[in-house]
N, CA and C atoms as an extended XYZ file, in Angstrom:
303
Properties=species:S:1:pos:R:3:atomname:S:1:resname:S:1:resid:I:1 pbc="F F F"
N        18.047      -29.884       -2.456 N   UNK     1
C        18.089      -31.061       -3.304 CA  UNK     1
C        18.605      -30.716       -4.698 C   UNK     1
N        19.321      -29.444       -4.830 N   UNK     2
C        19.821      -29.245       -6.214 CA  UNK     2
C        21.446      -29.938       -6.278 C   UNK     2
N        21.350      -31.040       -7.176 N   UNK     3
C        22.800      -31.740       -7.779 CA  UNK     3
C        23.801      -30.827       -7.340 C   UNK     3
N        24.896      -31.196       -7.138 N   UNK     4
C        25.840      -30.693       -7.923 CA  UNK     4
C        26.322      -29.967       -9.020 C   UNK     4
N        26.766      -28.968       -9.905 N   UNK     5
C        27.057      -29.046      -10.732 CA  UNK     5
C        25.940      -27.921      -11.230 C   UNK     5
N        24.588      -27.597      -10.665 N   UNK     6
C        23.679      -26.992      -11.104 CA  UNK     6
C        23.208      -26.050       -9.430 C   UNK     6
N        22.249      -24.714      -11.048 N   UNK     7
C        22.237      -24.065       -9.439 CA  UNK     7
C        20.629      -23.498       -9.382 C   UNK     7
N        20.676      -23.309       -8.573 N   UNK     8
C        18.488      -22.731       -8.591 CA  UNK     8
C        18.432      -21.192       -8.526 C   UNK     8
N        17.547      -20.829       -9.655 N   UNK     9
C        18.074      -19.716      -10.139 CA  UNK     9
C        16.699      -19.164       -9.900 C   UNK     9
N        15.304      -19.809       -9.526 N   UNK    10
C        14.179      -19.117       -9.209 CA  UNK    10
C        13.694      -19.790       -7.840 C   UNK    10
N        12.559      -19.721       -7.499 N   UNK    11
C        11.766      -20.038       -6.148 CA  UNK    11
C        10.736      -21.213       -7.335 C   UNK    11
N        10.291      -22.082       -6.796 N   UNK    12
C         9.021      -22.776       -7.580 CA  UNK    12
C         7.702      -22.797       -7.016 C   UNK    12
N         6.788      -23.232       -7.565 N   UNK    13
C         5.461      -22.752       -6.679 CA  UNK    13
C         4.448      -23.111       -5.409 C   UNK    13
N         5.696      -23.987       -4.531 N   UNK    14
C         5.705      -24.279       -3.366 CA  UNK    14
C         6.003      -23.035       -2.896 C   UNK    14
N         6.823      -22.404       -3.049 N   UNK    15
C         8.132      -21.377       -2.542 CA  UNK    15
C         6.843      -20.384       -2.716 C   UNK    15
N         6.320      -19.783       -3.735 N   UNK    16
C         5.707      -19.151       -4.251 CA  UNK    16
C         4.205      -18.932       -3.337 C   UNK    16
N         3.612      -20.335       -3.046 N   UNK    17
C         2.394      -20.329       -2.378 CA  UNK    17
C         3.102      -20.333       -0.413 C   UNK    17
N         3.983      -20.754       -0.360 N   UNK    18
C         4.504      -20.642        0.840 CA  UNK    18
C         4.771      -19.164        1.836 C   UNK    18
N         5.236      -18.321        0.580 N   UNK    19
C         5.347      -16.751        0.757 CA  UNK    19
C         4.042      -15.794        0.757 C   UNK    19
N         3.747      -16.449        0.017 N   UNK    20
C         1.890      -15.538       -0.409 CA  UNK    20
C         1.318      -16.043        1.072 C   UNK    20
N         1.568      -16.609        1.343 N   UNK    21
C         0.946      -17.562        2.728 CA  UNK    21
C         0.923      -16.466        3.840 C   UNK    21
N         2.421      -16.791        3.905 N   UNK    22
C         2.797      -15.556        5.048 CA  UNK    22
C         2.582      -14.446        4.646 C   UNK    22
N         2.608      -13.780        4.011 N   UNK    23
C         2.734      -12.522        3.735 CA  UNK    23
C         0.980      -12.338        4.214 C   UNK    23
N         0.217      -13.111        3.945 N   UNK    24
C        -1.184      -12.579        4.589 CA  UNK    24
C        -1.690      -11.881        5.541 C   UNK    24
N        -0.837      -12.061        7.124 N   UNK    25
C        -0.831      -11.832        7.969 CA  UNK    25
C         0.016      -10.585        8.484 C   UNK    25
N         0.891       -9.790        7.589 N   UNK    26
C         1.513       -8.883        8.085 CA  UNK    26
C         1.270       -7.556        7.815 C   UNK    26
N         1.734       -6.398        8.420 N   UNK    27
C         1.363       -5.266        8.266 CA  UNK    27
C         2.331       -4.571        7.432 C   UNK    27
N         3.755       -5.100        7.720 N   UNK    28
C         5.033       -4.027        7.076 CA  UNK    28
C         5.614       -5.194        6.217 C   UNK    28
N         5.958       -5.230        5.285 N   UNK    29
C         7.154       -5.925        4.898 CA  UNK    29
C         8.013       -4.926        4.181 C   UNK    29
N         9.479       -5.478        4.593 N   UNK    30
C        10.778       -5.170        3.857 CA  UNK    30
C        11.240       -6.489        2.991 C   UNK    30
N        11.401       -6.071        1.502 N   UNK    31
C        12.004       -6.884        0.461 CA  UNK    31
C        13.160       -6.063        0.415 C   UNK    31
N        14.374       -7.190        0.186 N   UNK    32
C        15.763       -6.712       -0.185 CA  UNK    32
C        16.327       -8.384       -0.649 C   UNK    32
N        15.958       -7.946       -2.109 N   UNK    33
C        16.857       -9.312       -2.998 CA  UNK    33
C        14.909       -9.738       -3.141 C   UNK    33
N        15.800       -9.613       -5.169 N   UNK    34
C        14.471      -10.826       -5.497 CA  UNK    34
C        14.501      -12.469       -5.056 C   UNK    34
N        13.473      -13.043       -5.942 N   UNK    35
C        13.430      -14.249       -6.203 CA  UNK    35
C        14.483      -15.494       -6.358 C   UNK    35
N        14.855      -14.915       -7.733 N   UNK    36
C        15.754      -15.390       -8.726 CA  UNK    36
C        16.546      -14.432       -9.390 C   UNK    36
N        16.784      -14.981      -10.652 N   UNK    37
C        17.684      -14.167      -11.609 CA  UNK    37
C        16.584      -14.084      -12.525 C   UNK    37
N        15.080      -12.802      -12.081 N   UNK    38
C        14.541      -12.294      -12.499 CA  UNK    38
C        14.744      -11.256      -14.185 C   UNK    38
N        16.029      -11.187      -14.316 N   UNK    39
C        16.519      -10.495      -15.170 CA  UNK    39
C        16.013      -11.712      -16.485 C   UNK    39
N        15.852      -12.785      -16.786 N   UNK    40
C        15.753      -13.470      -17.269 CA  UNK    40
C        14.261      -14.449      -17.431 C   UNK    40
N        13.237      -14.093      -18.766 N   UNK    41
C        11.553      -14.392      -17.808 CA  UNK    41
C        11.656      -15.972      -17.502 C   UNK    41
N        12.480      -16.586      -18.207 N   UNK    42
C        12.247      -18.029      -17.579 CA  UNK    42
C        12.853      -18.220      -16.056 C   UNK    42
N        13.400      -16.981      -15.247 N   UNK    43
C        13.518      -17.486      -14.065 CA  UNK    43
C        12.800      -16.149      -13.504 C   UNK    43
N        12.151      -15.578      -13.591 N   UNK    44
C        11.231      -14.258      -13.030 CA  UNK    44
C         9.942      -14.803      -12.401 C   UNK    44
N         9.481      -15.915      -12.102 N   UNK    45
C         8.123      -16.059      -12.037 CA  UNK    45
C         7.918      -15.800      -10.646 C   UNK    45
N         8.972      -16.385       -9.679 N   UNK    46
C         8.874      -16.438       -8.101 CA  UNK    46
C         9.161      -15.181       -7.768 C   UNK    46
N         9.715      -14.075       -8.458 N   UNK    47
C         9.846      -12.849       -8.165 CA  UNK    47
C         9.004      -11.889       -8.363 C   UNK    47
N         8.132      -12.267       -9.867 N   UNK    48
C         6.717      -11.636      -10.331 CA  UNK    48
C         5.894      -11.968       -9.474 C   UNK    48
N         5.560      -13.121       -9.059 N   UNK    49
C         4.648      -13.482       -8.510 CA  UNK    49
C         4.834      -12.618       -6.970 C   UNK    49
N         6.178      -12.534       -6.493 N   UNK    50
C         5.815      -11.883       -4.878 CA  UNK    50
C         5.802      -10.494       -5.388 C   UNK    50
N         6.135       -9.959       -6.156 N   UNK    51
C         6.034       -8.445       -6.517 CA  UNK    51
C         4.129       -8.072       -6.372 C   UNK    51
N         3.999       -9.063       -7.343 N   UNK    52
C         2.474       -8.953       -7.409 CA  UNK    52
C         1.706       -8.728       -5.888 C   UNK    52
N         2.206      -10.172       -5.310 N   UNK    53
C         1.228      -10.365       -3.657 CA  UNK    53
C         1.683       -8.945       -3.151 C   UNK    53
N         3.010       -8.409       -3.031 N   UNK    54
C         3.138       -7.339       -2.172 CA  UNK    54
C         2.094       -6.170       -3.170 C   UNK    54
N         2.336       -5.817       -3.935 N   UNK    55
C         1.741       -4.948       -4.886 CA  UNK    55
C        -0.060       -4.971       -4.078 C   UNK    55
N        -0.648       -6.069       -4.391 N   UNK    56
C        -1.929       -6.535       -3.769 CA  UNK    56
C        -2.022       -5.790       -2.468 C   UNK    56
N        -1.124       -6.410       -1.158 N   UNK    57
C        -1.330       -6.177        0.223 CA  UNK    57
C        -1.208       -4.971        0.172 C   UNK    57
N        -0.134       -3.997       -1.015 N   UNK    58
C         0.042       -2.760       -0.116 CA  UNK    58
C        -1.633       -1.640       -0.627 C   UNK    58
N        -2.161       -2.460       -1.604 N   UNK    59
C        -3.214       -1.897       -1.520 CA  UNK    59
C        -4.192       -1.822       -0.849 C   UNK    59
N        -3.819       -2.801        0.333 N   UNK    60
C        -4.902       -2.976        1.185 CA  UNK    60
C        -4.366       -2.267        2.674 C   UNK    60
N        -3.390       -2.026        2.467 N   UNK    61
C        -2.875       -1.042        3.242 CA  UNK    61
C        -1.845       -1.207        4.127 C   UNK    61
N        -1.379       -2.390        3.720 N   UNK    62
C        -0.120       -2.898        4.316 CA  UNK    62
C         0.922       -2.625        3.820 C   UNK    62
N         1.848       -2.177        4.494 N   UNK    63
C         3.585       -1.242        4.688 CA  UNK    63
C         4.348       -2.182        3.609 C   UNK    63
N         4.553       -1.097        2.436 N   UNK    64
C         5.942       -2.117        1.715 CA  UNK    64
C         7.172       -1.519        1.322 C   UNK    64
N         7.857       -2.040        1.678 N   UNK    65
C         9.373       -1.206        1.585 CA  UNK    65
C        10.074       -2.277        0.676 C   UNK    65
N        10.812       -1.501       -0.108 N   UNK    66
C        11.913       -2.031       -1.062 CA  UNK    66
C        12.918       -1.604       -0.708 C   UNK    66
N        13.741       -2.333       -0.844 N   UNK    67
C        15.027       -1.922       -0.761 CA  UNK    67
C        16.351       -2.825       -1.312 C   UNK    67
N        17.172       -1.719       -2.230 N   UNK    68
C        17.788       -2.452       -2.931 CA  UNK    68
C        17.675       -2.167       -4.438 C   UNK    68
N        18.802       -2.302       -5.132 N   UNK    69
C        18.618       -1.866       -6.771 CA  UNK    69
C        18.004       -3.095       -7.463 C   UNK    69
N        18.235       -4.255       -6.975 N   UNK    70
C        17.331       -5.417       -8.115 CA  UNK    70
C        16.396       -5.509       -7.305 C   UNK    70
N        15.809       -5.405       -6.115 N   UNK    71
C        14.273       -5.265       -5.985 CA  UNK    71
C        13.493       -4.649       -6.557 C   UNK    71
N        14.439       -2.869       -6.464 N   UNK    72
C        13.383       -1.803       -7.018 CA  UNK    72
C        13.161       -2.186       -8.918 C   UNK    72
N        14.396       -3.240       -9.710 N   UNK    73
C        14.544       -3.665      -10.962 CA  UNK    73
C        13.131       -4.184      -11.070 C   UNK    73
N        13.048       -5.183      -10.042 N   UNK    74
C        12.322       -6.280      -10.219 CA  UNK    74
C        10.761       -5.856      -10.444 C   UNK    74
N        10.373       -4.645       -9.072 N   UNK    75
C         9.220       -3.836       -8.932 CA  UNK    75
C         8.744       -3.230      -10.222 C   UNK    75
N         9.475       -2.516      -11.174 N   UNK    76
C         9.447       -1.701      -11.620 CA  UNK    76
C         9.477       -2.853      -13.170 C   UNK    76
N        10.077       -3.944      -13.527 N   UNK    77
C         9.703       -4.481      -13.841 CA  UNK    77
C         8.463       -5.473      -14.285 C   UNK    77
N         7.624       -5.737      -13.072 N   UNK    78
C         6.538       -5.912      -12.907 CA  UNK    78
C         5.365       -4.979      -13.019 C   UNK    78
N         5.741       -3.882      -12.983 N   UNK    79
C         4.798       -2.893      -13.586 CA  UNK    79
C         3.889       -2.280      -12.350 C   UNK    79
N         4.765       -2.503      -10.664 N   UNK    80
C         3.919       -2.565       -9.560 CA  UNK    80
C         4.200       -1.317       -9.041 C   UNK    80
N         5.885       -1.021       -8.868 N   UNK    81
C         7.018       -0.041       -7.937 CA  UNK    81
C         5.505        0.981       -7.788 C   UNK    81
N         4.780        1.535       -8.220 N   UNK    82
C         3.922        2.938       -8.194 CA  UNK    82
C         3.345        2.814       -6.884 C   UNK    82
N         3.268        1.490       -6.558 N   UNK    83
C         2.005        1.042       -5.629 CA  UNK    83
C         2.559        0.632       -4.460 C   UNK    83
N         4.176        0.528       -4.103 N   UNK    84
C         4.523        0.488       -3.589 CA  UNK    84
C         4.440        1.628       -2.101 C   UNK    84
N         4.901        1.408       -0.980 N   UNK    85
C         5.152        2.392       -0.161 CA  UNK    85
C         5.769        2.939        0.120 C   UNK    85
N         7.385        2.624       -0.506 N   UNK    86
C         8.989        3.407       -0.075 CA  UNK    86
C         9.552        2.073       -0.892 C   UNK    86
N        10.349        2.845       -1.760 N   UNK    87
C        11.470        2.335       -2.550 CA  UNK    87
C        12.844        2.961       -2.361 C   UNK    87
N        13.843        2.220       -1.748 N   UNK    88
C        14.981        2.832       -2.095 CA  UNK    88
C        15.769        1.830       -2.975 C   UNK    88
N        16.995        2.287       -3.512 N   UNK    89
C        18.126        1.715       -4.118 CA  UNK    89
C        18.932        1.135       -3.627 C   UNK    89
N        19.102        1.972       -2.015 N   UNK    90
C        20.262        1.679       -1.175 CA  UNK    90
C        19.753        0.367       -0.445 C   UNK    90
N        20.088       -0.892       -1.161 N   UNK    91
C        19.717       -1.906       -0.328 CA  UNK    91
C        20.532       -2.048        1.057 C   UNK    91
N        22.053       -1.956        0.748 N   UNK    92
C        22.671       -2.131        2.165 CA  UNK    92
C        22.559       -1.228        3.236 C   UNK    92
N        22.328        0.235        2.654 N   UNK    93
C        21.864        1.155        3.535 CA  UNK    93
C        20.921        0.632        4.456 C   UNK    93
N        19.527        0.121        3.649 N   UNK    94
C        18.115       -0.330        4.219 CA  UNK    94
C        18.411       -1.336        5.143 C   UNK    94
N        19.491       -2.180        5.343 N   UNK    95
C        19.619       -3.186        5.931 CA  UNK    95
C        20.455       -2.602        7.042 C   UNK    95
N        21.366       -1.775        7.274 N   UNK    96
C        22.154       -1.281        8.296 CA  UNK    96
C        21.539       -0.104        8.929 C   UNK    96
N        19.835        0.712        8.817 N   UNK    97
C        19.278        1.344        9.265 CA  UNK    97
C        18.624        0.205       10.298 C   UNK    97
N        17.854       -0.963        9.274 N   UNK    98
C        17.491       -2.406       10.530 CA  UNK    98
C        18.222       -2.144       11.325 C   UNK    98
N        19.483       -2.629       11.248 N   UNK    99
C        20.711       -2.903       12.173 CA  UNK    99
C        20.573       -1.573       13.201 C   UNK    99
N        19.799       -0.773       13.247 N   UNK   100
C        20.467        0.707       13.964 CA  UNK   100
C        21.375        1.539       14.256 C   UNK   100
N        22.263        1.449       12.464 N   UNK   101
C        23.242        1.830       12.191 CA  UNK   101
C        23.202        3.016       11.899 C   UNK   101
């Protein structure tokens, strides 16, 4: 539902409670690509905010993988990346190991 002419540059807190949602139930997650254009705090919130939930789960002992240079930005931004479980840079790498490349 975004006009024309304009573009959506974060998640809002549908998006936000929608993800925290799911994310309850899993054991591993892979992030590759924030939110938004986190680089910027008026559009960082949907990206803080899942940094955080993953940050949370992986303390509870659930698998978190980053992957990607503005994820690991975003992590490390948020003040979480430590708590993480595996960070790489190589986002496309991380995505063509999926692939069983």
């Amino acid at each position: 539902a975004i006009p024309d002419g304009w573009m959506g540059l974060d998640i809002g807190p549908d998006s936000v409670a929608a993800f925290n949602s799911a994310l309850e139930t899993t054991q591993t997650v892979i992030w590759n690509g924030p939110m938004g254009v986190f680089e910027f705090d008026k559009f960082a919130v949907g990206t803080e905010a899942v940094a955080k939930k993953l940050a949370d789960l992986s303390g509870k002992g659930v698998t978190t993988i980053i992957g990607g240079g503005d994820s690991v930005a975003a992590v490390e931004k948020v003040g979480v990346a430590d708590v993480m479980s595996h960070i790489s840079t190589g986002g496309g790498a991380s995505l063509e190991l999926l692939e069983g490349k």
